[in-house]
C-alpha positions in Angstrom: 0.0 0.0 0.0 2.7 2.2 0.7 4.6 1.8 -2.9 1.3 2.8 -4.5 1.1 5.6 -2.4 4.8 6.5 -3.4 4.2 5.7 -6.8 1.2 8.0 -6.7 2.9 10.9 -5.4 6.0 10.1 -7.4 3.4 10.8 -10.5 1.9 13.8 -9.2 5.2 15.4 -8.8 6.8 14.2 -12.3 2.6 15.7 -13.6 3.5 19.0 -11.8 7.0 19.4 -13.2 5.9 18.7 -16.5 3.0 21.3 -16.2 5.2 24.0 -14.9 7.8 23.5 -17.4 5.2 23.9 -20.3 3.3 26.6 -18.5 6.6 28.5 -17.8 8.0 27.7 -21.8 4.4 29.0 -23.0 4.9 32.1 -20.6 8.2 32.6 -22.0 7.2 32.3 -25.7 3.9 35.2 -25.2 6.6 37.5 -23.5 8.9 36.9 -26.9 6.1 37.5 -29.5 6.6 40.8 -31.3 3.7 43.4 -32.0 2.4 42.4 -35.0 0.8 45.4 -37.5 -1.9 44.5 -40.0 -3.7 46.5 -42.5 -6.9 47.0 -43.9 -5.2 47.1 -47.8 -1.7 46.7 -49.0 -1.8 50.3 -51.2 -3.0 53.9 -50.2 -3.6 57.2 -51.9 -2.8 60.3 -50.4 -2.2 63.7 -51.0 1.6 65.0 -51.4 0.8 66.6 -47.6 -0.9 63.7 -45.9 -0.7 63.9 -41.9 1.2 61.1 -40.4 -2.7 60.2 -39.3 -3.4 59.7 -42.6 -0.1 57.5 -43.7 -1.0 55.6 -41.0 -5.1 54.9 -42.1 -6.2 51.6 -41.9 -3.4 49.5 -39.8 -4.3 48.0 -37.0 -1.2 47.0 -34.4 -1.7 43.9 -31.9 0.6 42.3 -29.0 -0.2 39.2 -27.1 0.6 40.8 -23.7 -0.2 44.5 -24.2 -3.1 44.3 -26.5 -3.9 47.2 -29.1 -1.3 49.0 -29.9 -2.7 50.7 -32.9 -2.0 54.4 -31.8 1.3 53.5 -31.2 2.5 52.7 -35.1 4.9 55.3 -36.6 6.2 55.8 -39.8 9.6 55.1 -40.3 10.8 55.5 -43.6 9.3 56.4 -47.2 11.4 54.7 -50.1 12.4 56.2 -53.2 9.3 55.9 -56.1 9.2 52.4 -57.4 6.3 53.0 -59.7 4.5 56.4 -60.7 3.8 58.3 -58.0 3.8 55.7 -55.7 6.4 54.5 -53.4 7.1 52.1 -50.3 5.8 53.2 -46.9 7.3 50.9 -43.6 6.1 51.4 -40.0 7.2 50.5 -37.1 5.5 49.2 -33.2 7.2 49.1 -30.0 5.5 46.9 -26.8 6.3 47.4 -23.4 9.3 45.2 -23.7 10.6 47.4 -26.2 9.7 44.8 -28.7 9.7 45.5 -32.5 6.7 45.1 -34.9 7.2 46.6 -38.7 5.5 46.7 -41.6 5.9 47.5 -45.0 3.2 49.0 -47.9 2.7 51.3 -50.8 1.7 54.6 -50.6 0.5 56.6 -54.0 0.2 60.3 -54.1 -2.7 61.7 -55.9 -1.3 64.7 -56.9 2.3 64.5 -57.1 4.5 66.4 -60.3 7.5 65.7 -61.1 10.2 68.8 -60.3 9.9 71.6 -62.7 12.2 74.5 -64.0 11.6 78.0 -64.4 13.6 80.7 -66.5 14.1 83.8 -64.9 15.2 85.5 -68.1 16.3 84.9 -71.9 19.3 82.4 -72.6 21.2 84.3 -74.3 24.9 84.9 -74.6 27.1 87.5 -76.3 29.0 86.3 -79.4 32.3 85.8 -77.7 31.2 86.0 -74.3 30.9 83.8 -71.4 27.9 80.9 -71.1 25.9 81.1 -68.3 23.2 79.1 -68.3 23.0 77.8 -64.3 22.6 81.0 -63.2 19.5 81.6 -64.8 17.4 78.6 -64.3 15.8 77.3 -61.0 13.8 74.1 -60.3 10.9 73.5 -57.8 9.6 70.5 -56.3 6.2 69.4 -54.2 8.1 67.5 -51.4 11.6 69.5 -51.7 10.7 73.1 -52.6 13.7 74.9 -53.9 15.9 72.5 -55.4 18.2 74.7 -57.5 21.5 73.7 -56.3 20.6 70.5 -57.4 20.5 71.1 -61.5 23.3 69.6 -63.6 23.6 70.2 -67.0 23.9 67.1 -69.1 25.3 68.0 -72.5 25.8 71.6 -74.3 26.1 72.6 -78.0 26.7 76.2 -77.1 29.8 77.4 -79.4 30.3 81.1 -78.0 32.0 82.5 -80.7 29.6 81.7 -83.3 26.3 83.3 -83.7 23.8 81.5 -84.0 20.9 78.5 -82.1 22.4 75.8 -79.8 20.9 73.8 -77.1 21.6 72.7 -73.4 20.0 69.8 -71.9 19.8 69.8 -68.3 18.6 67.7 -65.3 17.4 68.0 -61.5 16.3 65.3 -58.8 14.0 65.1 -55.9 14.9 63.5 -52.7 12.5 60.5 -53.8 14.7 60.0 -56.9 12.4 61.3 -59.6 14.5 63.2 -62.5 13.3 66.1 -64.3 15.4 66.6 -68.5 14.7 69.5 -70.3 16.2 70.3 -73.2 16.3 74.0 -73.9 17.7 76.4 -76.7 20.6 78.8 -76.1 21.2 81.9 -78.2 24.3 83.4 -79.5 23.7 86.7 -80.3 26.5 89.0 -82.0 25.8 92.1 -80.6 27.1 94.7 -83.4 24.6 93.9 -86.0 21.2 95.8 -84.5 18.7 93.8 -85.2 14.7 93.5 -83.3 14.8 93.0 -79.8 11.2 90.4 -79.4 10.9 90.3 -75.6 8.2 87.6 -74.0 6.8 87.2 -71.0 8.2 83.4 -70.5 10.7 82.2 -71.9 9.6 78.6 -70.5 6.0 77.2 -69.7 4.2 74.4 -69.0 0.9 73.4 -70.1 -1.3 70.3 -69.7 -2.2 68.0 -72.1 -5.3 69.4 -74.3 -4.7 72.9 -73.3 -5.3 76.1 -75.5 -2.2 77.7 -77.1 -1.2 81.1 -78.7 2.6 81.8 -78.9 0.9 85.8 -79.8 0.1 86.3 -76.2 3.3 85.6 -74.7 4.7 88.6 -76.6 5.7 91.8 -74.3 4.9 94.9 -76.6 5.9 97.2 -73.7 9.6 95.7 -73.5 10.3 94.8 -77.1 11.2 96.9 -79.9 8.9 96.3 -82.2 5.2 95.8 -82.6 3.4 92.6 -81.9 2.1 92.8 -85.5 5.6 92.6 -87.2 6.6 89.6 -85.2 6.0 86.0 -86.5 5.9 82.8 -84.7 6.5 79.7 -86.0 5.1 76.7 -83.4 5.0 73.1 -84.0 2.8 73.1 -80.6 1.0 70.0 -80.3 -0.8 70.4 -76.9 -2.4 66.9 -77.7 0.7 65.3 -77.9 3.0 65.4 -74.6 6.0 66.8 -75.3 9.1 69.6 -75.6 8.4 71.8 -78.1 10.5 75.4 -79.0 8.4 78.5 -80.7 10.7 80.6 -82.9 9.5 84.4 -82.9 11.1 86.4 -85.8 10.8 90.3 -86.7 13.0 91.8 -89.5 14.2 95.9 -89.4 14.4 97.8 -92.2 18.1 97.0 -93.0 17.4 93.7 -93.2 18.5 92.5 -90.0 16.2 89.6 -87.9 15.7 89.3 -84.5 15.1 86.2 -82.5 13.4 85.0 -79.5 12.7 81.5 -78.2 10.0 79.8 -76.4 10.0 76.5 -74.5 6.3 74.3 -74.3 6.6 71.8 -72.1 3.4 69.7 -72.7 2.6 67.9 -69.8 0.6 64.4 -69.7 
């Protein structure tokens, strides 16, 4: 009777330690589960100045000892674009432990351009003068604003001791990796011959696809020397078709000399 007893207790204990060794490894495994973040869809469209509230729409962050941790999911990094307009998006959960949940999804931007230049006056150089072309372009972006400093020029045709129409084709990147080229015409102008000054209002514009377009009304009567009437423009301007385009306005003097000025379209899709 007593070796059943023994053998009964002997059981109970071996039962007890085998409990306590699961119940402590299951313990042990809850405490090493990580947050995990789950979300509603895998893609999201937002503005170019969505909130972190709204970058974070629709995920949903649980932990097995500290329950919902949904308001406590940051966003940790927002990749270069990997598609257009649209990029990769990762968050990130702590727990109490200091445990690490992440997750990873794409983010579109409804209204995202790409960067664009602007021309703050002709690009024109003296016949035997020095090209400079930098100093007269800029470049804008929706995430970056002023990103200037950041144009290269590519390639140039510019020969400055012969009069005459040459190109420069010049680039600039945002800090999400999407590049801007613009090709862009470059006059060489010999100064001694007096010839028309045609001055316009932009020497560089951008329109969207389908708009209307007169090259007449970016003529400034007040600044040029002639008027508006004795200046031609001849435009291959396509505003159906996407696409750089340059509009050559032409006015001739009573000696015979021509005067030049050039206009960029940049027709947008």
């Amino acid at each position: 009777m007593k070796q059943v007893k023994i053998a009964v207790l002997t059981l109970f204990v071996c039962s007890a330690a085998v409990f306590s060794v699961f119940t402590i490894r299951d313990f042990l495994e809850t405490k090493d589960q990580r947050p995990v973040i789950e979300a509603e869809q895998d893609t999201i469209s937002v503005p170019i100045d969505a909130t972190e509230e709204q970058l974070c729409a629709g995920l949903h962050a649980m932990d097995a000892e500290d329950g919902d941790l949904t308001d406590g999911i940051i966003v940790t990094n927002i990749s270069n674009f990997v598609g257009d307009s649209t990029c990769n998006i990762s968050y990130a959960v702590f727990d109490t432990q200091e445990q690490l949940g992440t997750y990873t999804r794409k983010v579109t931007y409804t209204n995202y351009q790409s960067p664009k230049f602007t021309v703050s006056e002709p690009l024109e150089v003296r016949m035997g003068g020095e090209v400079q072309i930098l100093d007269k372009l800029s470049a804008e972006d929706v995430f970056d604003g002023d990103i200037s400093n950041r144009i290269l020029i590519l390639s140039s045709t510019v020969n400055s001791s012969v009069a005459g129409l040459y190109d420069v084709t010049v680039q600039v990147s945002n800090s999400h990796g999407d590049v801007s080229e613009l090709k862009l015409p470059v006059s060489v102008r010999d100064t001694s011959i007096a010839a028309p000054t045609i001055a316009l209002t932009e020497s560089l514009v951008y329109l969207s696809r389908g708009a209307a377009f007169d090259p007449m009304t970016y003529i400034d009567e007040n600044e040029s020397s002639v008027f508006p009437s004795y200046i031609s423009a001849e435009s291959t301007v396509n505003t159906a078709q996407p696409g750089n385009y340059v509009v050559t306005y032409s006015a001739q003097n009573k000696e015979g000399n021509v005067g030049h000025a050039y206009l960029t379209v940049v027709v947008e899709e």
